[in-house]
FIRODREN-296458 format. One record per residue: residue in one letter; x, y, z of N, C-alpha, C in turn; residue number from 1. Coordinates in steps of 0.02 Angstrom, whole numbers, padded with zeros to 5 digits, always signed. Atoms other than C-alpha are relative to their C-alpha. Layout:
residues N
   resn    neast   nnorth      nup   caeast   canorth     caup    ceast   cnorth      cup   resi
      a        X        Y        Z        X         Y        Z        X        Y        Z    NUM
...
end
This chain:
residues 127
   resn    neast   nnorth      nup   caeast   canorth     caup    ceast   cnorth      cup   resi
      x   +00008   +00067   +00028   +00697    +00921   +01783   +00060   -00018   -00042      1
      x   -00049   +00021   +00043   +00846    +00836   +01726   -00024   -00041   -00071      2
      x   -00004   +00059   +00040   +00770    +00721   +01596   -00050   +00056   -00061      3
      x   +00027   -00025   +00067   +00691    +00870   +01503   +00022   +00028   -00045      4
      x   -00029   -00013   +00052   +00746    +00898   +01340   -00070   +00050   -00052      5
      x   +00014   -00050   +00053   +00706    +01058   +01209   -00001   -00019   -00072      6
      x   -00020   +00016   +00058   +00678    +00997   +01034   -00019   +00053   -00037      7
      x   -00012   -00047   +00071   +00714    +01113   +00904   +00032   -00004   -00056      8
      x   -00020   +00027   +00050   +00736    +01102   +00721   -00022   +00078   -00057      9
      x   +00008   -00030   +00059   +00753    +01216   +00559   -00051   -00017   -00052     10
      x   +00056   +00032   +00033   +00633    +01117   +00472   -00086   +00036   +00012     11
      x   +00085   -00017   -00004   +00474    +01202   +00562   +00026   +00100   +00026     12
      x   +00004   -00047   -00024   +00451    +01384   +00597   +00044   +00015   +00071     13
      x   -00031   -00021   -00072   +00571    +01474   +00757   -00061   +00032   +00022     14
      x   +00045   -00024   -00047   +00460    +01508   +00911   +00004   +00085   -00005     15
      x   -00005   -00069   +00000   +00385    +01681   +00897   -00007   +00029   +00047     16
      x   +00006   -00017   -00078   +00372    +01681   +01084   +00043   -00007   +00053     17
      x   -00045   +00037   -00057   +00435    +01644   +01240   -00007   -00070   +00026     18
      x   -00007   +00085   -00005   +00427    +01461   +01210   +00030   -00054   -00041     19
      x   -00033   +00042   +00047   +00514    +01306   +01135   -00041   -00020   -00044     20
      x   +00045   +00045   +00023   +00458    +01198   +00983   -00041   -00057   +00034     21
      x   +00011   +00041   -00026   +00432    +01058   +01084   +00050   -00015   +00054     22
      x   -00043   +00003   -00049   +00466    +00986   +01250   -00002   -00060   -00016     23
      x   +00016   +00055   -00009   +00523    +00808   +01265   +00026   -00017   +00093     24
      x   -00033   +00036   -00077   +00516    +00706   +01460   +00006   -00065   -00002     25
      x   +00005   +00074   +00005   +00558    +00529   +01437   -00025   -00007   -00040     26
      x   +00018   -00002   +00078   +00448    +00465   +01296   -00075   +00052   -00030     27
      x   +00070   -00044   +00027   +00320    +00609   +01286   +00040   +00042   -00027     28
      x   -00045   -00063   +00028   +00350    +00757   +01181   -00072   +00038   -00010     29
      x   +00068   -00047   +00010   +00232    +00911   +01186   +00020   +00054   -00065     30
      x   -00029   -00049   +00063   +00241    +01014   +01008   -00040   +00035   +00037     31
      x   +00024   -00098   -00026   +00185    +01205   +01054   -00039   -00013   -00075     32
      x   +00042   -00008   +00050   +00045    +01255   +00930   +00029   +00030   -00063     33
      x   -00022   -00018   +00044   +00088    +01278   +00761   -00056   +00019   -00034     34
      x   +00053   -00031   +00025   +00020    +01392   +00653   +00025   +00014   -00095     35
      x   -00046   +00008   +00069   +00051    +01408   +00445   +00032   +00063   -00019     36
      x   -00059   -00017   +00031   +00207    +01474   +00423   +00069   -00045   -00021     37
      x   -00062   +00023   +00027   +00337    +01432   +00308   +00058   +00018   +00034     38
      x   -00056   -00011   -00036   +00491    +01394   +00388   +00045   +00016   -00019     39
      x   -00048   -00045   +00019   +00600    +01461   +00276   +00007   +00049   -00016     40
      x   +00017   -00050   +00011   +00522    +01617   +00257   -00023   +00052   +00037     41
      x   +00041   -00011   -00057   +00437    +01655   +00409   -00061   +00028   -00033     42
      x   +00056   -00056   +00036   +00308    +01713   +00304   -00093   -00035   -00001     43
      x   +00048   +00027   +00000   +00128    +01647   +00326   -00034   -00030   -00094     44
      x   +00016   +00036   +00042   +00065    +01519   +00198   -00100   +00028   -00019     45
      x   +00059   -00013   +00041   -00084    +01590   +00079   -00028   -00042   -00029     46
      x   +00051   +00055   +00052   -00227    +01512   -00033   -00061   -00035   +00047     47
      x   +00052   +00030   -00027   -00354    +01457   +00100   +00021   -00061   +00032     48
      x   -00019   +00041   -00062   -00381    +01328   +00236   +00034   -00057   -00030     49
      x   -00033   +00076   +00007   -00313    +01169   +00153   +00080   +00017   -00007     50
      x   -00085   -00014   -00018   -00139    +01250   +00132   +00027   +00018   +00039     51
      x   -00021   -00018   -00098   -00140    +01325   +00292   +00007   -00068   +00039     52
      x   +00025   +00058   -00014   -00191    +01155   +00356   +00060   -00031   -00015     53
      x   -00059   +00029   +00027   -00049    +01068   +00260   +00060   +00047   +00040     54
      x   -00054   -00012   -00027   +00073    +01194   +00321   +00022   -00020   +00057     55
      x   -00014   +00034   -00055   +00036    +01157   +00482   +00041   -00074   +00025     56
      x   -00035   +00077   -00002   +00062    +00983   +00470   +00040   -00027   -00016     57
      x   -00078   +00002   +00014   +00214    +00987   +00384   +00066   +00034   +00078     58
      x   -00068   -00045   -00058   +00303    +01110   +00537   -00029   -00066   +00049     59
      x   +00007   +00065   -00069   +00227    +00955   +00659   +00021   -00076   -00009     60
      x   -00049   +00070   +00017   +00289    +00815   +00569   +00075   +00020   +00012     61
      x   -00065   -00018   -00017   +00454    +00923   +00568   +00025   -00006   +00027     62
      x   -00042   +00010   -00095   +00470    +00944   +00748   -00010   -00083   +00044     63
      x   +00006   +00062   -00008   +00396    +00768   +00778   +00073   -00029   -00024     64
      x   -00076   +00031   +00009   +00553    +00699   +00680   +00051   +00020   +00045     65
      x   -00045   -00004   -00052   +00657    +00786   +00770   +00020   -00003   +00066     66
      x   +00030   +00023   -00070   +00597    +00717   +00922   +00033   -00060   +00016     67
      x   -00006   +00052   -00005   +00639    +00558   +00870   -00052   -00042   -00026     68
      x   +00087   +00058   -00015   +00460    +00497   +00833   -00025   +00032   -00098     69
      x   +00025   -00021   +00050   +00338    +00549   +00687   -00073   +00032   +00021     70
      x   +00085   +00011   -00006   +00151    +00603   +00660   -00032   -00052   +00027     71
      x   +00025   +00057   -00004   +00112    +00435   +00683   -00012   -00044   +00084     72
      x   -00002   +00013   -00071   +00160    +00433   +00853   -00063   +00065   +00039     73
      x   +00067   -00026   -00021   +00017    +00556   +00903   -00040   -00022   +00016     74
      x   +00049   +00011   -00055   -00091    +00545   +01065   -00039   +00009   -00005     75
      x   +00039   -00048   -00027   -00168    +00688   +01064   +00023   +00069   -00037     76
      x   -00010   -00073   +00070   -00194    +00826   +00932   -00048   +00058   +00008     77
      x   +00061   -00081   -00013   -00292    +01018   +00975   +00018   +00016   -00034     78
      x   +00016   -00065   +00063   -00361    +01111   +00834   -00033   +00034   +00015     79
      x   +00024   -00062   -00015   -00392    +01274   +00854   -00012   +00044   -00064     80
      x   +00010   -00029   +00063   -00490    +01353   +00707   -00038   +00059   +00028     81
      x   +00049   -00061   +00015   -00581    +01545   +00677   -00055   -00023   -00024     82
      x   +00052   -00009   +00033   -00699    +01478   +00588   -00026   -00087   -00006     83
      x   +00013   +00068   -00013   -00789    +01285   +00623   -00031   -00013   -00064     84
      x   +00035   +00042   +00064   -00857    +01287   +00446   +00064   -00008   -00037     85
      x   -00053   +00001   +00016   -00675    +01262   +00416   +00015   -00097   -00011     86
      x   -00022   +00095   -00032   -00681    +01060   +00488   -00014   -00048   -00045     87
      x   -00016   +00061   +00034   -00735    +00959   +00363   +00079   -00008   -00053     88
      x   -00068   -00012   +00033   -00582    +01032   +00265   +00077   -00015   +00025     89
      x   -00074   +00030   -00049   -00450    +00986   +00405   -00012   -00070   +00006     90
      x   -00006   +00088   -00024   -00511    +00832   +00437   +00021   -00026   -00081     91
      x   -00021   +00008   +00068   -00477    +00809   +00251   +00072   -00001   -00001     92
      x   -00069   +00016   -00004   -00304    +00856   +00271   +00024   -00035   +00053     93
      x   -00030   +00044   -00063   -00281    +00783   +00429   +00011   -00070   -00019     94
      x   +00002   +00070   +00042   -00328    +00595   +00335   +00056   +00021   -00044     95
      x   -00090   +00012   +00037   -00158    +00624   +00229   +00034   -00010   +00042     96
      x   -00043   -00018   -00040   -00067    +00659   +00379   +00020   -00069   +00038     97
      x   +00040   +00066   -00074   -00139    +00482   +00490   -00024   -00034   -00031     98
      x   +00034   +00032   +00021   -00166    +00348   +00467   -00008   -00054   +00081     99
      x   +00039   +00023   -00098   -00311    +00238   +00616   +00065   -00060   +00020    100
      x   +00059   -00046   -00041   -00302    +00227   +00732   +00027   +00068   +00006    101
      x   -00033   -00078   -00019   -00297    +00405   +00757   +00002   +00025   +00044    102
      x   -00009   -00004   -00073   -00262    +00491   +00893   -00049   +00055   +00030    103
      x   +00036   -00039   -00047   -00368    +00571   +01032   -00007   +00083   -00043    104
      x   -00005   -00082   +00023   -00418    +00748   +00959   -00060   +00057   +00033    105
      x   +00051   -00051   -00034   -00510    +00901   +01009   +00004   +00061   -00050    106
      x   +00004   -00042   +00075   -00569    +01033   +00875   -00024   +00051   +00034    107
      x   +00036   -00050   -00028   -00624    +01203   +00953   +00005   +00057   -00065    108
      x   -00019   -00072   +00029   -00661    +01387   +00870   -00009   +00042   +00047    109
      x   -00024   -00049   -00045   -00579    +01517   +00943   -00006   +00074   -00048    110
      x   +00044   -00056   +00016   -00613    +01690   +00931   +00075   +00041   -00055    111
      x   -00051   -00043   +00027   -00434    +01757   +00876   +00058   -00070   +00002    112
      x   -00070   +00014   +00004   -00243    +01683   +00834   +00047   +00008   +00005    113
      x   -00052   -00036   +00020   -00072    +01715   +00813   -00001   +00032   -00068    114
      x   -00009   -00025   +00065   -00043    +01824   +00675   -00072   +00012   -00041    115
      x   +00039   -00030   +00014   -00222    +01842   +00626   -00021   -00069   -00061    116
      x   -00001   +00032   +00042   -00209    +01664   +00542   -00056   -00052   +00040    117
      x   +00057   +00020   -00036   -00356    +01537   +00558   +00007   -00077   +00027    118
      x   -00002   +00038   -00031   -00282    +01392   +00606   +00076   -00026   +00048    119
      x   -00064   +00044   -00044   -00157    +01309   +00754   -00032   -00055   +00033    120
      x   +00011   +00079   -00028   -00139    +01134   +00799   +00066   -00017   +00035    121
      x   -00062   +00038   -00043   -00027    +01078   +00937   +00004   -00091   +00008    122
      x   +00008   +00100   +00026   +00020    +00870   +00951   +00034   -00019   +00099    123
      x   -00035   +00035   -00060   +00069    +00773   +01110   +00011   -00080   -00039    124
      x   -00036   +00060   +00010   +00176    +00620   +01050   +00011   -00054   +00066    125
      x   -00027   +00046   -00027   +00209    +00461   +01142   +00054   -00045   -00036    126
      x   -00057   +00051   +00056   +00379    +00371   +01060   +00011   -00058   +00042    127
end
């Protein structure tokens, strides 16, 4: 695919895998799931779900900018939590993050993570 572009930025965590931050094809951009780590530390963000939560959303606004676009441009947002008595607490941080309309979302709990941490949220942008 000629028209697909790799966005990557210092601003959010380096992929701990064999995948990019985000892909962009024309005006979509898919962020890869982010999970809370500080990006200048690589070090996972402590104190419970609302700072985890926030971290997140800081490394997805990150790579969003560097997309070209923002949070704001968000389609389509999967949260993937350990623990569903976690949700009224994201959706809490999520309302800082967004403002309506908001975009398409899907909230699941999953049994395990990366790193043993309890939440990742990936974004699909339209710019």
């Amino acid at each position: 695919m000629s028209n697909r572009a790799v966005i990557a930025t210092t601003s959010a965590p380096a992929a701990i895998g064999p995948y990019s931050q985000a892909i962009k094809v024309g005006n979509t951009v898919w962020i890869s799931g982010q999970i809370p780590l500080n990006p200048d530390t690589m070090e996972l963000v402590t104190g419970g779900i609302e700072q985890e939560a926030e971290q997140v959303f800081s490394n997805l606004s990150a790579i969003a900018n560097a997309a070209g676009g923002s949070l704001a441009d968000s389609v389509k947002i999967n949260i993937s939590l350990t623990d569903l008595a976690h949700f009224n607490t994201v959706n809490e941080v999520m309302m800082r993050h967004f403002a309506e309309p908001y975009p398409a979302r899907a909230c699941v709990q999953v049994a395990a993570l990366p790193k043993g941490v309890g939440i990742e949220i990936e974004a699909i942008l339209a710019l």
